[in-house]
N, C-alpha and C positions, 0 to 999 in steps of 0.2 A: 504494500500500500504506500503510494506516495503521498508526500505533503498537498499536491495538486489533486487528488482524488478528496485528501481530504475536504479540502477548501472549495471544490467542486460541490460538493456536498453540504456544507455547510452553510452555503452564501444564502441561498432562496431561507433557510430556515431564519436565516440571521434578517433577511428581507421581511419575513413574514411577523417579527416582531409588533413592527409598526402599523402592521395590516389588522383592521379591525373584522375579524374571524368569528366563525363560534367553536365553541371549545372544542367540540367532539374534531371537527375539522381539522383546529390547531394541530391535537394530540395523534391522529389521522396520520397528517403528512410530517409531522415527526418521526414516526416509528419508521412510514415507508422511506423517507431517506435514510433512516441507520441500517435497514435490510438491507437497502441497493446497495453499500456502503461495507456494510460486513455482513456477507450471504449466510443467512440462515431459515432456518426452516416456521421458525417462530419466533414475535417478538411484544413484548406487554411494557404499560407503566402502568405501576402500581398507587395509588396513596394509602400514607399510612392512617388510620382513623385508630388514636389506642393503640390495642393489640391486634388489631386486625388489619391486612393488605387489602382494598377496595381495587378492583382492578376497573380504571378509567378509559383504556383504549387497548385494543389487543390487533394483530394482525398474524393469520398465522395459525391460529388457535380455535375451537368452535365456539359456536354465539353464546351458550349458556356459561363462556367461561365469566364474562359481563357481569351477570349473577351473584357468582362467587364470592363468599368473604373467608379470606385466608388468616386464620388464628396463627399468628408467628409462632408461638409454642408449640405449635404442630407441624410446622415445616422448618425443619433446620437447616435447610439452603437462605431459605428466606430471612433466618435469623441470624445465619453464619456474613449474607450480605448487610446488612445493618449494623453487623458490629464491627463494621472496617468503613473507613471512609475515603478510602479506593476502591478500583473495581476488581472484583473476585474471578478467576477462572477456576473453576472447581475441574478434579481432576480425569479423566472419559472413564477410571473403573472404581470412580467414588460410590460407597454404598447408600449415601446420605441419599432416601426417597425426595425424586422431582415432583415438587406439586404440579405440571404439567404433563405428568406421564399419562399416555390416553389420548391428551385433549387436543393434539393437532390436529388440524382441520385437514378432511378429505382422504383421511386415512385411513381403513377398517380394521387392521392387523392392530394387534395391543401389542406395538411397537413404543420403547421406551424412550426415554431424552436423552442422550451419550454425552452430549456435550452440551457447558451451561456456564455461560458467564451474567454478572451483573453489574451494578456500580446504584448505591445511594446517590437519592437528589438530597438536598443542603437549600431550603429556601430560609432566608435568613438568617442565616447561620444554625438552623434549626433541623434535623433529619425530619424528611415529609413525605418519602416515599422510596420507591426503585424503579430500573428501566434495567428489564431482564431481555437474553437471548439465547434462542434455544439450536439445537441442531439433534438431529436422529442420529446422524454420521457421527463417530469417532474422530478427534484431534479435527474438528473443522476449524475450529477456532485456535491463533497463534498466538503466542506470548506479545508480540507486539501491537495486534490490535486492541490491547486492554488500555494503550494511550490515545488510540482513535474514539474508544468508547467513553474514556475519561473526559474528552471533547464535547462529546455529545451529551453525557449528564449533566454537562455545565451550561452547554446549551439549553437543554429540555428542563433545566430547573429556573433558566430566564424563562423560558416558554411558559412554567405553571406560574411563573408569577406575574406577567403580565395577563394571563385567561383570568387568575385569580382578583387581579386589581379591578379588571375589567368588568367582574361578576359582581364586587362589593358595588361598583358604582353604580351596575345595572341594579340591583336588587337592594341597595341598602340596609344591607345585614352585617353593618359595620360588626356586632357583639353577638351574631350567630354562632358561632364557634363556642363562646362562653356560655349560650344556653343548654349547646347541645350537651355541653360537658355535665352543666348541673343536675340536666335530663337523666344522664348515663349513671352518674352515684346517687340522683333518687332510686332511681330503679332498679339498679344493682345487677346490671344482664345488659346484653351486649343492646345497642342501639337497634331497634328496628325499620330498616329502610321502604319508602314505597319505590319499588324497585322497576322500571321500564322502559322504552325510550318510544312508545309508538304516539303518534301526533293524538289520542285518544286520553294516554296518561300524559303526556304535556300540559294538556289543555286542562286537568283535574289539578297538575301541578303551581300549576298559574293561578286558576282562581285559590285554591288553599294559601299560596303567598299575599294576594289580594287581599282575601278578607281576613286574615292572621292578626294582620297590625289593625283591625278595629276591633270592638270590641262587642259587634252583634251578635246577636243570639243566630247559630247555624245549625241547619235541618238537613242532617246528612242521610242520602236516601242509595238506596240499591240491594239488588241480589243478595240473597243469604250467600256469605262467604268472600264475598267483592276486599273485605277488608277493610269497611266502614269505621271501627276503633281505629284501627292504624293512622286514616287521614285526623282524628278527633284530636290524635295523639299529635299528629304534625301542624296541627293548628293550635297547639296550646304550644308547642317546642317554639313558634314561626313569633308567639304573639308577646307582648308586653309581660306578658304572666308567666312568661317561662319559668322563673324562679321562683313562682308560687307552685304547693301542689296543684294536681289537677286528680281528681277524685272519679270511680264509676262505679257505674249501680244498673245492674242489666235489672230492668222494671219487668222483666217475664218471668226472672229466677224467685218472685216470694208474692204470697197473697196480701191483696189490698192493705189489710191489718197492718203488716209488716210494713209495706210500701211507704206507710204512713211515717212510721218512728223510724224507720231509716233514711225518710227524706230529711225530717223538719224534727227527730228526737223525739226524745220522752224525760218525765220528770219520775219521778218514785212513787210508783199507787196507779199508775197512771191505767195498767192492763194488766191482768195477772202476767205472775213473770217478772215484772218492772221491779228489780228489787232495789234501781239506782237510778238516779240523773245518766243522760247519756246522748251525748250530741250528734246530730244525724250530719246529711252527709252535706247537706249547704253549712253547715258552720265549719267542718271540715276543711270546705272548699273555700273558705272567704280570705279575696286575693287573688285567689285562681283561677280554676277552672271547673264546673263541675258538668260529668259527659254521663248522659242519661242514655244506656243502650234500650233496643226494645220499648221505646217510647210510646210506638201504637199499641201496648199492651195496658196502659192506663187506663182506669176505670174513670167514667165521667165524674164521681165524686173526687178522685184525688186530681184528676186535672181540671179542677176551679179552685182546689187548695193551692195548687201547684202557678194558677195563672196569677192569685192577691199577691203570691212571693215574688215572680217577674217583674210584678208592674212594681210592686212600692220597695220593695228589697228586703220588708218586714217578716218575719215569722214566730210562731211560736212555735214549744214543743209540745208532744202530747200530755195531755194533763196539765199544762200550766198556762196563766194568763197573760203571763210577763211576754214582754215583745225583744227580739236579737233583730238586731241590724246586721245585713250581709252587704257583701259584696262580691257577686260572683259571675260569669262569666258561663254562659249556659251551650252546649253541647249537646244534640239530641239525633237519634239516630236509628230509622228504621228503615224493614222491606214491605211494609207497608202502605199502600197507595192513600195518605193523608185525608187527600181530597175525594176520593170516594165515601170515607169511612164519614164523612163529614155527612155528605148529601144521604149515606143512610141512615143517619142521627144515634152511630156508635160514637162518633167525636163531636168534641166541640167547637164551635166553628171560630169562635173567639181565640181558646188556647190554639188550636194552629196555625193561624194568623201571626199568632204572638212566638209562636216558635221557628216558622219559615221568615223568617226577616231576612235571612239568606240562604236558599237551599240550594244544595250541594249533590248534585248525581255521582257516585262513582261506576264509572263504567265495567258491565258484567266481561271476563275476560275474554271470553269470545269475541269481544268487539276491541279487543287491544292485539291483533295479529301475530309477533313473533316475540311480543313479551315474555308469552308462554314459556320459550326456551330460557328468557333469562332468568325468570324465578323459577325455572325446574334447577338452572345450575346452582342457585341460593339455597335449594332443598338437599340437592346431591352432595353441596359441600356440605351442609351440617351432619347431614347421612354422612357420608367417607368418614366424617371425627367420629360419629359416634359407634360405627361399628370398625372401625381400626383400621381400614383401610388405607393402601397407597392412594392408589385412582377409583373414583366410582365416577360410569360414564354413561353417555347415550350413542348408540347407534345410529347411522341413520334413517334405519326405518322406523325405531322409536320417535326419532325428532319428529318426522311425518305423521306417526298416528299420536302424536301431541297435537300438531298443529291441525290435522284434523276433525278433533275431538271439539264437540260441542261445548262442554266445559256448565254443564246446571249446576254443579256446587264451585264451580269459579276458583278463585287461589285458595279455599280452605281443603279442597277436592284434587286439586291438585298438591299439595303437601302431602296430604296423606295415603295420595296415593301415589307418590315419590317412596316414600317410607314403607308404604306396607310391600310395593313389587323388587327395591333395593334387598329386604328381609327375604323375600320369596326367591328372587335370583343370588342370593348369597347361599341360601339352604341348597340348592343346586349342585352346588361344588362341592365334593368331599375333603378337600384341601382349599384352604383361605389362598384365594388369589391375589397376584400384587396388582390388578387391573381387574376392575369388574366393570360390564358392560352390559346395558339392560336392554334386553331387544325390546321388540312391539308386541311380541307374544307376554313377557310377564306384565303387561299390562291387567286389568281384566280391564279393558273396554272394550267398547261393542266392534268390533270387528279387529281386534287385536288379539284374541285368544288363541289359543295350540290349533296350529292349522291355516290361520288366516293370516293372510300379507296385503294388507290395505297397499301397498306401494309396488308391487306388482302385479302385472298385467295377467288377467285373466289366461288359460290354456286355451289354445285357437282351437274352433270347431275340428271335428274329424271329416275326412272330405267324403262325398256322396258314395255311397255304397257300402259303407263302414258298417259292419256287425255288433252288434254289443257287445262282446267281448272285445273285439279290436278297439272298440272307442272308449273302453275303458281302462286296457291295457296303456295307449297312447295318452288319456288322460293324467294316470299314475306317473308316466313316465316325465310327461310337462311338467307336475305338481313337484316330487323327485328333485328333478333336475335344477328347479328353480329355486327351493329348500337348501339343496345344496350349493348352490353359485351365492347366498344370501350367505351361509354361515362357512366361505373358501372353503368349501368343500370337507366340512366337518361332519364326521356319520354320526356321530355322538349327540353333536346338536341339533343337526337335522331329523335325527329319531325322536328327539326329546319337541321337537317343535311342530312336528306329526301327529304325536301318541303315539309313537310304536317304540317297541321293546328292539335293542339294537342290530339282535341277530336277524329278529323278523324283515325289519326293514332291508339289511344285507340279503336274507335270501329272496325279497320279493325285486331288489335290484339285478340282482342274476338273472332273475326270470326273464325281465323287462329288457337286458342285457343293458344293462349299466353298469355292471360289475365285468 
């Protein structure tokens, strides 16, 4: 590598500084000039959030890697790059597990990563993330390109800070950062992201920053599973209250009774049971925020209790006459059609009036296109840590009957059913593999079960004259043949993805003369 390749390369990036971009772009034509630059088969930037690797742009790698959040504790490439602030070339017959092993794009073979260098970015003197490279091949990578790539970290760490300057000005979330942190040690668990990038969750993204910084009362509506607490969550993290608690109370989990002293307390004597003073959940929440789930599950008596405390901010508790002054910040949140239930006189028309001041659709996943794949790789990462795994992956005829799948329990439907088919394709193996890989079949969706391939093309007709027996012989043999080309010609898997027992399926390939 010459000085002039370097510089070749460098210049347009060094150009695009001053060029007002948007981020994904910036971080886009970053990565592809460090490829052109030093050939590799894969290349990521990372930020660090905490203890976890956020991957902000990948090339190289498959779409659910976007998804991912990498616990550095768990990968010690990633943690061996961080503790040096130079760039690492690890060594091609290093044992330390690739968190990329699997996940290069376009490859079907559980083919591993050989080669693997990186270099920490330094924004402000501060470590804030990494810009990693991968290769399949052995020794691709030479000791002197580790000063080409030192280049380019210093590069790509002017690149996040001006995307980043450029974000604080767009958004004015000069002290984002400080809420999200206070967010993180109330809660005690990793940050939860709404995770996507299709112009559907943009659009959910934008008005959540909108109405964040006011302080209206918002009517969060959609599909069982959409993820409605999450956005509740990202409007109380976005808003003035962040540093205040923010409280919840699914209004479907307790009878009326309860609903009652759980909103607004009780005093002693007040219900059998009441052996003490005990403050519900607006006193809880005064400051903050209080996110009422299951809201369409109010009884008309407690929602005209629930509308005296919106409008004047007063309340008592049960059994007592004495009056609290609140100050709260109201969150409500149903799959419930409001205004229906209105015109049937199950609601009141006043309290939802009073509670849509801004309502909020999150859109059902079906209608977010290839999101799908990014929060299946946000599920598969927490799956791989928690069953011990190097790689857990998708195929790609899995990705296809993802993206096919209708999605009626939406991202709650899809977590669990990342979880329950990862368990199911892991019982499979009699030995724990360093790459696991879930086809279409451990699915159980509707046309992804033992036997079917949503992604391949039906067996051609038999041509005119054909016997029943001959057009069923030639049917088997298409079926066969196609099983096999899907799993590189594995009989183990291909019997398993049939239902057939392995000898059976070898002698009925004999017959067929396949064997």
């Amino acid at each position: 590598m010459t000085a002039k390749s370097l510089l070749t390369a460098l210049l347009p990036l060094v150009s695009d500084l001053s060029r007002e971009l948007p981020e994904r772009e910036r971080y886009r034509r970053l990565l592809e000039a460090m490829r052109a630059l030093l050939p590799c088969d894969a290349a990521a930037l990372l930020r660090l959030d905490g203890e976890w690797l956020v991957p902000l742009a990948v090339d190289g790698l498959s779409p659910d890697t976007l998804g991912r959040r990498f616990k550095v504790s768990e990968h010690p490439r990633f943690a061996a790059l961080l503790s040096r602030s130079e760039p690492t070339r690890f060594a091609s017959d290093s044992q330390l597990p690739d968190p990329y092993d699997g996940l290069v794009e376009g490859l079907h073979q559980h083919l591993e990563v050989h080669d693997c260098m990186g270099c920490p970015l330094f924004v402000d003197e501060r470590p804030w993330g990494l810009i990693t490279l991968d290769a399949l091949a052995p020794e691709r990578f030479q000791q002197v390109e580790l000063d080409a790539l030192q280049a380019f970290a210093s590069l790509a760490a002017a690149t996040v800070n001006v995307a980043q300057r450029i974000e604080r000005l767009a958004l004015r979330a000069e002290d984002e950062h400080q809420r999200a942190e206070i967010y993180r040690q109330a809660s005690g668990q990793q940050h939860q992201e709404l995770i996507g990038q299709s112009k559907a969750h943009k659009h959910l993204l934008e008005e959540i920053r909108l109405v964040a910084g006011s302080d209206l009362t918002v009517l969060v509506t959609g599909e069982t599973g959409v993820g409605k607490e999450l956005v509740a969550q990202a409007i109380h993290q976005q808003s003035a209250r962040a540093d205040k608690p923010m409280i919840s109370l699914n209004c479907a989990a307790l009878p009326d009774t309860l609903v009652e002293s759980e909103l607004f307390g009780h005093v002693r004597g007040a219900f059998t049971g009441a052996v003490g003073e005990r403050r519900g959940k607006f006193e809880l929440a005064n400051g903050g925020t209080l996110f009422l789930d299951e809201v369409g599950e109010l009884s008309l008596a407690v929602q005209a209790k629930l509308l005296r405390v919106l409008q004047s901010g007063q309340l008592q508790r049960l059994g007592s006459d004495q009056e609290h002054q609140v100050d709260v910040r109201l969150i409500a949140a149903t799959n419930r059609d409001l205004a229906e239930e209105v015109r049937a006189g199950r609601y009141r028309a006043d309290f939802y009036h009073r509670l849509s001041v801004y309502p909020l659709r999150v859109p059902a996943l079906r209608e977010r296109g290839r999101d799908v794949l990014l929060l299946s790789g946000y599920f598969l990462e927490q799956n791989r840590s928690r069953m011990g795994l190097n790689s857990l992956r998708l195929s790609s005829d899995a990705q296809a009957a993802l993206l096919a799948y209708d999605w009626p329990g939406n991202v709650r439907e899809l977590e669990h059913l990342i979880g329950r088919s990862s368990l199911k394709a892991l019982g499979q193996h009699p030995e724990r593999p360093k790459i696991l890989t879930l086809e279409a079949r451990d699915f159980d969706l509707p046309g992804a079960g033992p036997g079917a391939a949503p992604s391949v093309a039906a067996p051609l007709p038999p041509p005119p004259g054909t016997d029943l027996r001959q057009a069923l012989d030639l049917y088997q043999r298409q079926l066969i043949e196609a099983c096999l080309e899907r799993h590189q010609h594995n009989w183990a898997s291909a019997a398993r993805e049939l239902g057939l027992d392995r000898a059976n399926l070898s002698r009925l390939a004999r017959r067929l003369g396949l064997r």
